[in-house]
N, C-alpha and C positions, 0 to 999 in steps of 0.2 A: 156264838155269833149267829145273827138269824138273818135268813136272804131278805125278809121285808124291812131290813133295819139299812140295808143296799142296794136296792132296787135291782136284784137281784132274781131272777126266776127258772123258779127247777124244772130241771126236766130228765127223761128218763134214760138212765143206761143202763145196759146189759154186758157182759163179758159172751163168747162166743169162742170157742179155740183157740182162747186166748185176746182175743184182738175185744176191743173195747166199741162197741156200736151204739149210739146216740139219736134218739128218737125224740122229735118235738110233736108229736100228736100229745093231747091229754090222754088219750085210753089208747095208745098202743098194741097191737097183736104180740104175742113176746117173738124175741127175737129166733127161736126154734123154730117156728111157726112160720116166719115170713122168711130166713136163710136156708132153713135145712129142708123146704121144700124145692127150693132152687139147688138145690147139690142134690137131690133124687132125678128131679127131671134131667139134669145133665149126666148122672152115671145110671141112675135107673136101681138106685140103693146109695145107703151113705158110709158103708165101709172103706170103700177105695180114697176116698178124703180124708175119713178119720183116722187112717192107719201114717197120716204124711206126721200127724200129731204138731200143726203147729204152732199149738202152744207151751211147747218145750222148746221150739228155736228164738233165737235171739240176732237183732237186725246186727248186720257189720257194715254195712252201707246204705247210704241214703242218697237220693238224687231229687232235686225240685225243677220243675219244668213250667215254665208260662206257658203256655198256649193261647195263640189269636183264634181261637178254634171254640164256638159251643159245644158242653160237655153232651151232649145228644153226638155230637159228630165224632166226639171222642169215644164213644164208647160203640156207636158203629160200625167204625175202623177196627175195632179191636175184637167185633165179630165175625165179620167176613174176610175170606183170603184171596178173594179177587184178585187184589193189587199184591199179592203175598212176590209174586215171580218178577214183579215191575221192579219193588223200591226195596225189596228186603234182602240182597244176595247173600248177606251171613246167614241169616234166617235160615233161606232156603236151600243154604249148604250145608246146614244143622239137622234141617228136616226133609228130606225131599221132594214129599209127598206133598210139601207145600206150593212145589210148583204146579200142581194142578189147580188151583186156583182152593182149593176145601181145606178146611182148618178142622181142626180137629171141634168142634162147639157144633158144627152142623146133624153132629151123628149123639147119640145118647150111649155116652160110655167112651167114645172113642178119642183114642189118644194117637201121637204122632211118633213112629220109631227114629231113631239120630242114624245117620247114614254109617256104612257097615265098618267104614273106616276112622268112624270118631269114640275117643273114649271118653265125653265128657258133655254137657252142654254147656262150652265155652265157648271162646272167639276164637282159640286153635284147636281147640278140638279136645284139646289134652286133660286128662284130669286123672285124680288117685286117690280123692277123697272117697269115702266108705257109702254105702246109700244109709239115706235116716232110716235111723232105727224104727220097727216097726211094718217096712217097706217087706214087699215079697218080691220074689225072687224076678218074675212078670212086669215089675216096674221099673226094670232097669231099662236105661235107656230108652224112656219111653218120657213124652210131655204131655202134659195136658192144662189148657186153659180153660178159666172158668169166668164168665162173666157174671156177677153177683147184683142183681142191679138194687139200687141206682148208681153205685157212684164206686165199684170197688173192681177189682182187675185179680183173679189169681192164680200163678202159674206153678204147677207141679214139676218139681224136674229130682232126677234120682237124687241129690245132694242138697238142695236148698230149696227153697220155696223162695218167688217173687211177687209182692203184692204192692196195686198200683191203687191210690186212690187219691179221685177227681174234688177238687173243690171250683167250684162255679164263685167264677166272681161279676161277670154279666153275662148280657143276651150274645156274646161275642167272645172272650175271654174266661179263660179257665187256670186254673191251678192243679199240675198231678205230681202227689210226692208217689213216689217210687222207693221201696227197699227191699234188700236182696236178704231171705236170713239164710242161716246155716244152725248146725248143730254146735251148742255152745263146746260141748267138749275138742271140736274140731277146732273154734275158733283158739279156744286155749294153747291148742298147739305152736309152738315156736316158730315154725313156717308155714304158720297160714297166711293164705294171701289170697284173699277174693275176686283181685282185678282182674283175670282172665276172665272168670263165669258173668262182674258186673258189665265188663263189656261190650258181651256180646247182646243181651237184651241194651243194653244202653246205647248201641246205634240201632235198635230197631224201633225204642223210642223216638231218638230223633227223626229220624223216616218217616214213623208213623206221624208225628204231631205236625212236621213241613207238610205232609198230605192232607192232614185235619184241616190246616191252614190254608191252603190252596183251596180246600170245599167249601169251607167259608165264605171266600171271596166269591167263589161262584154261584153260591146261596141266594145272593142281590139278584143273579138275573134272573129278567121276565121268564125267562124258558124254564123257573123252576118256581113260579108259583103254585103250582098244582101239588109240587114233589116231584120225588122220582121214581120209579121201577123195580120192585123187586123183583126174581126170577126165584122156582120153586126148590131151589136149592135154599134161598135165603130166608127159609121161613121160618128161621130162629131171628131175624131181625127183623121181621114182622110182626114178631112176638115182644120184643122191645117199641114197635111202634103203640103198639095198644097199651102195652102199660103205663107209656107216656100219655096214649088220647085218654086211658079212663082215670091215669090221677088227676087229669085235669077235668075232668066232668064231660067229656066229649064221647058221643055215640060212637061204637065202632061197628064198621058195615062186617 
């Protein structure tokens, strides 16, 4: 079967730690090239990534989200922790450091410890699953998110990995599927059960996307023709503005 016989047109993929990424340029950068420079600048080497290994876990849950929200807004949100102490209270009973307004993506390396009374990054706290394999001894209890840009979300945690990604369906509306994996031999087990760990990110998705929504709306006014302010903590989200003004062909000052 040939694509010119279906009007049909190839384009390019690549596998990556497993996860499948799709490129419509005709001469593409390979995919080593343009992800695994974004995983250096975030930890400052690519060990502490590759050791989560996840492309041996396997998804146990999935979640699909509308959002009234452009995926620029969405992925904004999901940088900065300003609002982490307003709208995220499991969050930031999970992490506490989060109530300071700083997320763990503003620092190169740094990750978020779970408070001294939780054994789990769950919605109770509670957990007994094993850390993945691979993990040392330093990443327990410890998160770390990673913004992949453009369009992918993902979060290290001792037991499972969470990865979000954005599909854009206009200048206003978005699509984020979300999946929670785990270690396949874990999920084999008889009493596994992932609702605790999917819950706790899954009301901090809904939070998060109500407040994408809400910026949206405020988008329209006059008072934000210009944009808005960043402050010199935020200059990993300034760094996501330029990549946006130069894939569009726009000069950045």
């Amino acid at each position: 079967m040939h694509n010119e016989n279906y009007g049909l047109t190839s384009v390019h993929i690549e596998v990556w730690h497993g996860m499948v990424w799709v490129n419509l340029s005709d001469n593409p950068m390979s995919v080593e090239y343009q992800l695994d420079a974004q995983i250096f600048d975030r930890f400052g080497e690519l060990y502490t990534f590759t050791r989560y290994e996840i492309q041996n876990l396997k998804s146990a849950h999935r979640e699909e989200y509308e959002v009234e929200a452009n995926w620029k807004l969405i992925v904004e949100n999901f940088q900065e922790c300003y609002h982490c102490s307003s709208i995220h209270p499991e969050l930031t009973a999970t992490l506490p450091e989060f109530r300071s307004g700083v997320g763990t993506q503003s620092s190169v390396g740094g990750g978020a410890k779970f408070g001294d009374e939780l054994e789990a990054f769950s919605i109770s706290g509670k957990g007994s699953r094993p850390m993945l394999k691979g993990l040392l001894p330093e990443d327990d209890r410890t998160y770390f998110g990673i913004t992949v840009l453009p369009l992918v979300f993902i979060n290290l945690t001792p037991d499972h990995v969470i990865i979000h990604r954005i599909i854009p369906i206009s200048a206003e509306k978005s699509k984020v599927i979300c999946e929670w994996l785990f270690d396949p031999e874990e999920m084999a087990k008889p009493d596994f059960d992932p609702k605790d760990a999917v819950e706790l990110f899954h009301r901090v998705n809904l939070q998060d996307f109500e407040a994408c929504e809400w910026c949206q709306e405020n988008m329209s006014s006059k008072s934000y023709k210009e944009g808005g302010i960043l402050v010199p903590i935020e200059q990993h989200v300034s760094h996501f503005y330029n990549y946006v003004l130069e894939a569009i062909g726009m000069k950045v000052e």
